[in-house]
LORO-854011 format. One record per residue (C-alpha): residue number from 1; residue in one letter; x, y, z. Coordinates in Angstrom, 2 decimals. Example, Ala and Ser with C-alpha at 12.3 -4.5 7.8 and 13.67 -1.06 7.14 Angstrom:
// residues 2
[atom 1; 'A'; [12.30; -4.50; 7.80]];
[atom 2; 'S'; [13.67; -1.06; 7.14]];
END
This chain:
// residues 314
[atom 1; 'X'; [-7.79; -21.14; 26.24]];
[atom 2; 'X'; [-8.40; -25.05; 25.40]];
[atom 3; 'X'; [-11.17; -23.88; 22.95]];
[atom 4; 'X'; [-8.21; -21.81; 21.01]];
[atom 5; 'X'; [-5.79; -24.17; 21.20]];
[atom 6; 'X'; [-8.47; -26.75; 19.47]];
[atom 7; 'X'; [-9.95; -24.37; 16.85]];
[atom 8; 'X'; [-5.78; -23.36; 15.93]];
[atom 9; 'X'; [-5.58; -27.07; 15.66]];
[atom 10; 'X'; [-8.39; -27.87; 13.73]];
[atom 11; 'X'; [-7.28; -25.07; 11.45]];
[atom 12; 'X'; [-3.84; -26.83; 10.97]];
[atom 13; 'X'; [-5.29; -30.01; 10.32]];
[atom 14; 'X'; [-7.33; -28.71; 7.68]];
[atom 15; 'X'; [-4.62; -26.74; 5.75]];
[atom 16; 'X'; [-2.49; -30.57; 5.85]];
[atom 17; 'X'; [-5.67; -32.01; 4.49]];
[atom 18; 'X'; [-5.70; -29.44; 1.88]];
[atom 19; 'X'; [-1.92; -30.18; 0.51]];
[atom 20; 'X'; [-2.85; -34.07; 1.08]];
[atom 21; 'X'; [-5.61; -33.73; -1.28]];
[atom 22; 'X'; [-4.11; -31.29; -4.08]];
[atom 23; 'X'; [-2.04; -34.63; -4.87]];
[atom 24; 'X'; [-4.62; -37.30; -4.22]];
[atom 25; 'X'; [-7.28; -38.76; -7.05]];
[atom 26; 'X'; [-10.99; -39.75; -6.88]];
[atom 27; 'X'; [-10.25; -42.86; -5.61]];
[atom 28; 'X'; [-7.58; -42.09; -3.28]];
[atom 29; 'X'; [-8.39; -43.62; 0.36]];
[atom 30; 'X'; [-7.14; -40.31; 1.68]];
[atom 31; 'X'; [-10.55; -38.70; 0.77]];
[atom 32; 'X'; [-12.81; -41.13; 2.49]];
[atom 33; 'X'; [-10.57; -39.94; 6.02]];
[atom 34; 'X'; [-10.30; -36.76; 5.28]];
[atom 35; 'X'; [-14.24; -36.95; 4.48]];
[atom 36; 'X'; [-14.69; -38.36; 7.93]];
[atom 37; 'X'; [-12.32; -36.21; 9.36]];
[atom 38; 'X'; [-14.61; -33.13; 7.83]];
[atom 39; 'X'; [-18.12; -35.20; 9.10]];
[atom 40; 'X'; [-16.19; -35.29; 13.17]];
[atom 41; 'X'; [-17.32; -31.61; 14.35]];
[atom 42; 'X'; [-18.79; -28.31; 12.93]];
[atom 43; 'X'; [-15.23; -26.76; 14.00]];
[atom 44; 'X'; [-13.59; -29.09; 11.61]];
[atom 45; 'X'; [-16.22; -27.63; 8.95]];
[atom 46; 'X'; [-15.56; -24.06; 9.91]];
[atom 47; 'X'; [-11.81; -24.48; 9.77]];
[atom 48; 'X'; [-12.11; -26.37; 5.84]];
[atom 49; 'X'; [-14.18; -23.50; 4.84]];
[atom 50; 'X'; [-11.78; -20.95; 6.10]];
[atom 51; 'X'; [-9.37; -22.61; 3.59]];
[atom 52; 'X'; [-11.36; -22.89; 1.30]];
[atom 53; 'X'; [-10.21; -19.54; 0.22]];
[atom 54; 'X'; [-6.79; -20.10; 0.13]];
[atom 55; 'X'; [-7.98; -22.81; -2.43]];
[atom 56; 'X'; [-9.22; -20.15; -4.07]];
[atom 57; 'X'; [-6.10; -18.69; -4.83]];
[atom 58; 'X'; [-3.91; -21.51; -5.19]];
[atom 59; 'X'; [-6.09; -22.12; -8.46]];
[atom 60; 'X'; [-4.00; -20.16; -10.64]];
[atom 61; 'X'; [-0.17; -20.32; -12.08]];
[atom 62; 'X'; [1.08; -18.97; -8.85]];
[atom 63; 'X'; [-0.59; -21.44; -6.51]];
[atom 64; 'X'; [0.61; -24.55; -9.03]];
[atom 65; 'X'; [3.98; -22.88; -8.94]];
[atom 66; 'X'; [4.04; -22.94; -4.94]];
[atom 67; 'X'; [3.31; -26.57; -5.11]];
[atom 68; 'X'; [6.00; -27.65; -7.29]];
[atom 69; 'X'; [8.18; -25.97; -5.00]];
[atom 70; 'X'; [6.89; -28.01; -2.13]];
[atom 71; 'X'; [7.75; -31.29; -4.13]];
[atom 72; 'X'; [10.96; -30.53; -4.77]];
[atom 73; 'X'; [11.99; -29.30; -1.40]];
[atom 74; 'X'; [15.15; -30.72; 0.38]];
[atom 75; 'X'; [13.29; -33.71; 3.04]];
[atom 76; 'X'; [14.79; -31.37; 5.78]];
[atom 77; 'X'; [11.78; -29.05; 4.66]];
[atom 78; 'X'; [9.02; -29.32; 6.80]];
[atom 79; 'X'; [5.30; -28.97; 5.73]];
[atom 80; 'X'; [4.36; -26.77; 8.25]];
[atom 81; 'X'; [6.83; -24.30; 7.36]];
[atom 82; 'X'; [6.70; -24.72; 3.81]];
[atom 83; 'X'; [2.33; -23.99; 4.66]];
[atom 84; 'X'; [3.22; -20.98; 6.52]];
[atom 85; 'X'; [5.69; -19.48; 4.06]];
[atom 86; 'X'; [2.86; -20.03; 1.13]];
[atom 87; 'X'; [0.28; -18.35; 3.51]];
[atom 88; 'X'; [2.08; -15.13; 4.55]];
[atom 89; 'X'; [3.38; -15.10; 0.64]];
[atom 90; 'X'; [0.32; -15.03; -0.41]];
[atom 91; 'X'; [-0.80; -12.27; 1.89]];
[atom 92; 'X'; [-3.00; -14.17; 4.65]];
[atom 93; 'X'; [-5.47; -15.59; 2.31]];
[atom 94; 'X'; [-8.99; -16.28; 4.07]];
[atom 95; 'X'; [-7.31; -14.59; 7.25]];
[atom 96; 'X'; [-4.80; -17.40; 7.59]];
[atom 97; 'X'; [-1.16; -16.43; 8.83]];
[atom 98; 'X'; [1.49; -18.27; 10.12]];
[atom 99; 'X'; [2.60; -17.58; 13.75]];
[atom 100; 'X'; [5.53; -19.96; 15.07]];
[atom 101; 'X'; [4.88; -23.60; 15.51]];
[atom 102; 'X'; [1.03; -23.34; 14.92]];
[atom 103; 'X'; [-0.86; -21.79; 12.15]];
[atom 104; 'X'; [-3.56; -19.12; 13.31]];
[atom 105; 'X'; [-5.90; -15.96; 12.15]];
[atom 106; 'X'; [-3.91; -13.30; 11.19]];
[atom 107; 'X'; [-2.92; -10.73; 14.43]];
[atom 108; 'X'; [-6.09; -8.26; 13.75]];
[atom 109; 'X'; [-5.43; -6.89; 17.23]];
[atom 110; 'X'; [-1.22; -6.61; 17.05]];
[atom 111; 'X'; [-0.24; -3.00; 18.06]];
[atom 112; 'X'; [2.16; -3.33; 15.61]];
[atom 113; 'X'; [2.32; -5.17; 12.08]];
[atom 114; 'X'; [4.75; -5.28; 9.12]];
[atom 115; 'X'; [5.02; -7.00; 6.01]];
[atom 116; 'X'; [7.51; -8.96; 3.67]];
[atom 117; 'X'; [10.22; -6.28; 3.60]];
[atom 118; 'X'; [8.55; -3.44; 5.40]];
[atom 119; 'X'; [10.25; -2.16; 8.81]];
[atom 120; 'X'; [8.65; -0.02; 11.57]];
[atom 121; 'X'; [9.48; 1.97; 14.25]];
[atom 122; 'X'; [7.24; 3.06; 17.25]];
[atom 123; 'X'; [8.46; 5.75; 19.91]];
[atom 124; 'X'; [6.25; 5.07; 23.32]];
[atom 125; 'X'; [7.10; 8.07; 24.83]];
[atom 126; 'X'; [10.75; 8.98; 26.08]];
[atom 127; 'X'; [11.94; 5.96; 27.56]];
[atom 128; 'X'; [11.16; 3.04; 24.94]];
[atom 129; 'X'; [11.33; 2.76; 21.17]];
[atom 130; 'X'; [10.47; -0.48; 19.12]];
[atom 131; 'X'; [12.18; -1.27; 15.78]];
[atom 132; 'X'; [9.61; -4.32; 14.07]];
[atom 133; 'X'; [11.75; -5.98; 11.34]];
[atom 134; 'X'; [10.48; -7.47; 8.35]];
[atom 135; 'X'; [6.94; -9.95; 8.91]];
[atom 136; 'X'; [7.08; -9.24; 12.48]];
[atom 137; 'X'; [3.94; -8.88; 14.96]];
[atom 138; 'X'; [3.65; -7.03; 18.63]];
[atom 139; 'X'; [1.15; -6.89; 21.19]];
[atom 140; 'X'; [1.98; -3.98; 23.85]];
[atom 141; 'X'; [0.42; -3.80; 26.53]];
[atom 142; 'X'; [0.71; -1.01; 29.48]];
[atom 143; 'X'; [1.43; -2.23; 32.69]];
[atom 144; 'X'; [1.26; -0.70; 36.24]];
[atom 145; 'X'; [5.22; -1.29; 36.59]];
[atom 146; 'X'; [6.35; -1.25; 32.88]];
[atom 147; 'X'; [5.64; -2.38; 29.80]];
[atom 148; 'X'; [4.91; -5.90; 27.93]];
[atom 149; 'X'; [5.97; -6.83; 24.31]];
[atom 150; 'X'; [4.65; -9.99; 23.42]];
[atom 151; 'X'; [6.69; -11.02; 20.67]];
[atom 152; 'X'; [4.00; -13.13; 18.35]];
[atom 153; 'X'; [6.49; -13.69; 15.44]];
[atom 154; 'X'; [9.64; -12.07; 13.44]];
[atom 155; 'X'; [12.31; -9.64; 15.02]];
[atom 156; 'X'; [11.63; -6.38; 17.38]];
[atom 157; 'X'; [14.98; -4.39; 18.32]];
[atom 158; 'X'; [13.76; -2.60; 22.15]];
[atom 159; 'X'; [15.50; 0.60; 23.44]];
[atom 160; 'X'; [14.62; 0.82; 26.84]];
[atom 161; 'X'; [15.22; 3.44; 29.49]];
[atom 162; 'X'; [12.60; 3.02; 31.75]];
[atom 163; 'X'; [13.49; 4.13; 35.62]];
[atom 164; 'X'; [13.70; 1.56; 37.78]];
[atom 165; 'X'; [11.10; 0.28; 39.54]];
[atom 166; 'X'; [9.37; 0.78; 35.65]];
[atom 167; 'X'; [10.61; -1.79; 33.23]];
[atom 168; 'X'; [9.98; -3.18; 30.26]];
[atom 169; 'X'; [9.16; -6.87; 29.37]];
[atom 170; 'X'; [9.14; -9.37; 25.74]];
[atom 171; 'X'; [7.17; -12.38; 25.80]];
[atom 172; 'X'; [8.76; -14.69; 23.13]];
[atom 173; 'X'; [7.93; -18.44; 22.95]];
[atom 174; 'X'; [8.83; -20.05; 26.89]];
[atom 175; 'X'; [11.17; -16.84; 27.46]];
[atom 176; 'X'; [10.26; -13.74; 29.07]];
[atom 177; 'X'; [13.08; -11.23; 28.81]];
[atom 178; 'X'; [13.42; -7.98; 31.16]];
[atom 179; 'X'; [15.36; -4.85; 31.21]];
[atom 180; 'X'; [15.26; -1.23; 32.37]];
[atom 181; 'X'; [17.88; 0.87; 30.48]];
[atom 182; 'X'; [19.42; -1.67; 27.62]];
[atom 183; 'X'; [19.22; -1.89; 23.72]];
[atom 184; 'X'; [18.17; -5.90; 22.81]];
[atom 185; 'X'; [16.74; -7.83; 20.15]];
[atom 186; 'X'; [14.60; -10.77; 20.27]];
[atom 187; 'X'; [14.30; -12.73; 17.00]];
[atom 188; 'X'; [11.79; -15.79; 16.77]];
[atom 189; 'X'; [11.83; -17.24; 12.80]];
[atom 190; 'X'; [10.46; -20.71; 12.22]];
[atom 191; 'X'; [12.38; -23.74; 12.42]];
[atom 192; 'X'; [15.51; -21.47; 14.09]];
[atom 193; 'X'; [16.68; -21.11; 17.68]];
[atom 194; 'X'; [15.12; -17.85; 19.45]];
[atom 195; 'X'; [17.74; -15.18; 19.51]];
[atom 196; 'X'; [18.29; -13.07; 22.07]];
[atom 197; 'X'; [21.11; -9.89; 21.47]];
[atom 198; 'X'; [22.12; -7.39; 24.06]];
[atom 199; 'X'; [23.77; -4.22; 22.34]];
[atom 200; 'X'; [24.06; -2.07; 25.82]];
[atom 201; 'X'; [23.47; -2.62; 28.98]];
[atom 202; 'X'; [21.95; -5.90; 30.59]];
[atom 203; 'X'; [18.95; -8.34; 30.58]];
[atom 204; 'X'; [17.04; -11.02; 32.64]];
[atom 205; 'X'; [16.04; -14.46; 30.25]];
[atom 206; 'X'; [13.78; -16.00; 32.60]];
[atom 207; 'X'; [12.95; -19.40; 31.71]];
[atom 208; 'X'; [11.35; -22.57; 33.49]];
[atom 209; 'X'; [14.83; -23.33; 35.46]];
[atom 210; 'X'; [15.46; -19.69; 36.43]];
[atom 211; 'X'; [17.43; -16.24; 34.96]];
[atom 212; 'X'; [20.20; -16.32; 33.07]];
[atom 213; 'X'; [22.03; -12.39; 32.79]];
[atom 214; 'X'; [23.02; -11.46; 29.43]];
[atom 215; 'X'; [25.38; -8.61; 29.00]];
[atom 216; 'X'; [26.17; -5.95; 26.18]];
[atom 217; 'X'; [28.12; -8.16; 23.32]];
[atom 218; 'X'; [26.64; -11.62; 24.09]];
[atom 219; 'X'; [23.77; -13.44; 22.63]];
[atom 220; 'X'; [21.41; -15.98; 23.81]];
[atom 221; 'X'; [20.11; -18.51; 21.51]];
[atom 222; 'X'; [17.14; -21.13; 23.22]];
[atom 223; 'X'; [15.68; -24.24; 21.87]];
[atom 224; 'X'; [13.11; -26.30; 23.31]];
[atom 225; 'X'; [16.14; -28.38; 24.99]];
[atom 226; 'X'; [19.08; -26.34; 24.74]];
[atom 227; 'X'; [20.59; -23.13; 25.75]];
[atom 228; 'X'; [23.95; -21.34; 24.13]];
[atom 229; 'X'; [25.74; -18.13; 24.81]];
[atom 230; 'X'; [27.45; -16.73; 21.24]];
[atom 231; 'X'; [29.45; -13.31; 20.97]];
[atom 232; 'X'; [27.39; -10.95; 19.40]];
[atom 233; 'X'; [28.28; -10.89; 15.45]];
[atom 234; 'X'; [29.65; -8.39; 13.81]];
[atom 235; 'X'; [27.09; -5.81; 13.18]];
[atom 236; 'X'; [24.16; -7.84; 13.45]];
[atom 237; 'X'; [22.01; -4.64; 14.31]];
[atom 238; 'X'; [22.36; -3.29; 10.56]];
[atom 239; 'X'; [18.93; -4.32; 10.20]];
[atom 240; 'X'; [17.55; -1.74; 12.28]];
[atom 241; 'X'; [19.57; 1.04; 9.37]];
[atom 242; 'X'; [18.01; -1.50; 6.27]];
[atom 243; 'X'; [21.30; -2.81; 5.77]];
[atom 244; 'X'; [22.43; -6.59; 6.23]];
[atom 245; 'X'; [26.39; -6.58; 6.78]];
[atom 246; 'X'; [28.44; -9.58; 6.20]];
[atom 247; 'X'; [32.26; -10.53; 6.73]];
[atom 248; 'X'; [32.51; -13.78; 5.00]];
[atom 249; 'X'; [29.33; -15.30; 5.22]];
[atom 250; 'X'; [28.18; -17.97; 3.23]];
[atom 251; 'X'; [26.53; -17.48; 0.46]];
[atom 252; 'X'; [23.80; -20.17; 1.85]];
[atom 253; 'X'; [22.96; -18.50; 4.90]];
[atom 254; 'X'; [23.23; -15.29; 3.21]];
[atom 255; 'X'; [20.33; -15.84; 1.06]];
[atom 256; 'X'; [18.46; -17.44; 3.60]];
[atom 257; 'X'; [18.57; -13.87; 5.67]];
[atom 258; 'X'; [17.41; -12.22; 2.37]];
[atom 259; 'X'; [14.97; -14.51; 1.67]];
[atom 260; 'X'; [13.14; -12.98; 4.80]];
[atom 261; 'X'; [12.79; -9.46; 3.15]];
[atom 262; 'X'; [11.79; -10.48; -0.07]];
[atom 263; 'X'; [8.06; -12.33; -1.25]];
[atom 264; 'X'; [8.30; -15.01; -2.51]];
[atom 265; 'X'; [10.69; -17.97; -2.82]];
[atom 266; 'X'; [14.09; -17.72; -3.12]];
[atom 267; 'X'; [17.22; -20.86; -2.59]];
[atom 268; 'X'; [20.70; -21.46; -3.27]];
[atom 269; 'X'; [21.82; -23.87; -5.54]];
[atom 270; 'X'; [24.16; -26.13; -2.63]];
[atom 271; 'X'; [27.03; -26.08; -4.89]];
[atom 272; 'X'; [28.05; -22.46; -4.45]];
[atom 273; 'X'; [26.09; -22.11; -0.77]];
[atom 274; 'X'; [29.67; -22.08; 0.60]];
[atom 275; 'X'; [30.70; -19.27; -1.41]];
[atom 276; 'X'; [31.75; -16.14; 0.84]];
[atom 277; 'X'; [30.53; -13.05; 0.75]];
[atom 278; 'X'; [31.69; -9.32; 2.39]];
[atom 279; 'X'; [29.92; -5.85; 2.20]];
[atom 280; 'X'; [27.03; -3.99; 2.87]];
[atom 281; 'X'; [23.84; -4.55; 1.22]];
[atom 282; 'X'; [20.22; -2.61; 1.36]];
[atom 283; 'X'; [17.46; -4.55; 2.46]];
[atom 284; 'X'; [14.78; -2.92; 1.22]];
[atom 285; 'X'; [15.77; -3.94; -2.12]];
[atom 286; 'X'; [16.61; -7.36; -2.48]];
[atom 287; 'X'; [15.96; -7.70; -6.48]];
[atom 288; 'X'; [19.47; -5.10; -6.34]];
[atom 289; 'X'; [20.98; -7.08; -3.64]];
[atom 290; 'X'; [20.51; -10.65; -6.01]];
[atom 291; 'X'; [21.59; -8.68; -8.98]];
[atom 292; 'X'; [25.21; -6.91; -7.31]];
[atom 293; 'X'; [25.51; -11.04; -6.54]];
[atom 294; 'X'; [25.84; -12.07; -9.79]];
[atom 295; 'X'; [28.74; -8.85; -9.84]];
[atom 296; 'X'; [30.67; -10.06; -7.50]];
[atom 297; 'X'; [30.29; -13.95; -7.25]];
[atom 298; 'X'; [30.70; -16.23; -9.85]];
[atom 299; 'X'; [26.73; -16.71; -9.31]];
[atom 300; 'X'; [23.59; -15.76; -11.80]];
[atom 301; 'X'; [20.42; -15.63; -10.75]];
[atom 302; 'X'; [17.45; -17.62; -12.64]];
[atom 303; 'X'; [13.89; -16.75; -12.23]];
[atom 304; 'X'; [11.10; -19.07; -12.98]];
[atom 305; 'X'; [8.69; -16.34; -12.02]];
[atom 306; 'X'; [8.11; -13.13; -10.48]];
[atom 307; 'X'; [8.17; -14.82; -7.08]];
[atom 308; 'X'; [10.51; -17.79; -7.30]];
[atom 309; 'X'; [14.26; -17.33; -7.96]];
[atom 310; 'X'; [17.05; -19.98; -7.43]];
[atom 311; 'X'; [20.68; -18.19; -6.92]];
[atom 312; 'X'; [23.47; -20.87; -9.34]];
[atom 313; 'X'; [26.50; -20.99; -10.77]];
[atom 314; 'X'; [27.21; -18.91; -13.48]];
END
């Protein structure tokens, strides 16, 4: 386990080393420590030379493209998640995917896998079905009483209806979450709280300080330091039917939802982010979804390539 933890980090070092010297010249100071860094260990080594091909691709218009967009991010935009976004855009280049806080080899082994704006669904037997949402990995694993779901990144919608003493188990970040007969999601995005929805019956968050019971109609949203009970909004399950729902939303956090289904990069200029915005929209294709914006809002969408739109005013 220490031995993965330090080849996961090694592999994150070297994909900041890799962004440090895109924008560094032959003289820079930063290559004499990252050479050093490189000369510490062969798992350093390995790790550059996994990147390497990522390099590879970032050599042409699309990867000089992602890199302007890095530079002109907001500060509140991390690296890391700015590294991860580029990597699963991009398809996993040299094996590299994003998984949570850490960057890591893509999930060769997960039982189930989607992509950008592909959704799943996996009947195990009559008592449990699994909805994967968009970018989302699973690892399932049989179990003498039940059945685990470990939860390695996205969004997974459970219908359980296991008999009890059988029950069934998700594994998401420091949360374990169990239930026999109840319909849950459990959401875990980058940079946002892990979500935790209860559509019918009842389930068990088990954390470090104990369980916490969440009923049909709340949600449970965890941090690394904090803990909050919501109401369950208004059709927030639409997902599992391809459809995102909105009453009012802003058009901010509207396009960041989107965002999630469709490859690339897409913002929001802030000036119309607190726009509102009602209806039913499909999913599965967002280029529709930006264009019916432009419709209804006094919005237009400009593309500065295939991949990279920015919603404005009109």
């Amino acid at each position: 386990m220490n031995h993965d933890r330090h080849a996961q980090a090694c592999i994150d070092a070297a994909l900041d080393w890799y962004i440090e010297l895109r924008e560094a010249h032959a003289e820079d100071p930063r290559r004499q420590r990252w050479q050093a860094w490189l000369d510490a260990s062969d798992t350093h080594r390995q790790a550059w030379q996994r990147v390497q091909a990522l390099q590879q691709r970032l050599s042409g218009d699309d990867g000089k493209l992602l890199l302007s967009a890095w530079r002109s991010s907001p500060p509140a935009t991390s690296r890391r998640a700015f590294v991860g976004k580029l990597c699963l855009l991009l398809g996993g280049v040299g094996g590299i995917a994003y998984s949570g806080q850490q960057l890591a080899w893509p999930n060769l082994d997960a039982d189930l896998r989607t992509a950008t704006g592909e959704q799943r669904r996996l009947t195990l037997g009559e008592q449990l079905t699994l909805d994967a949402n968009t970018a989302t990995a699973l690892d399932i694993q049989a179990q003498r009483h039940g059945t685990l779901i470990a939860l390695l990144r996205g969004e997974v919608m459970v219908d359980t209806r296991q008999t009890v003493p059988a029950f069934t188990q998700v594994r998401s970040g420091r949360a374990l979450i169990q239930a026999d007969q109840a319909r849950f999601a459990v959401r875990a995005l980058d940079d946002q709280p892990t979500r935790i929805s209860v559509y019918r019956g009842q389930v068990g968050v088990v954390l470090a300080d104990g369980e916490h019971r969440v009923t049909a109609g709340q949600q449970l949203l965890l941090t690394n330091h904090h803990l909050e009970r919501r109401p369950l909004p208004l059709a927030s399950d639409a997902w599992t039917r391809g459809l995102l729902i909105s009453e009012g939303m802003p058009l901010g956090e509207f396009v960041q939802e989107l965002d999630r289904y469709r490859p690339g990069i897409l913002r929001c200029d802030p000036r119309i982010a607190q726009l509102r915005i009602s209806g039913s929209f499909d999913l599965l294709q967002p280029e529709q979804v930006l264009a019916t914006l432009g419709q209804v809002l006094p919005v237009q969408v400009r593309y500065r390539s295939r991949y990279w739109a920015t919603l404005e005013p009109a």
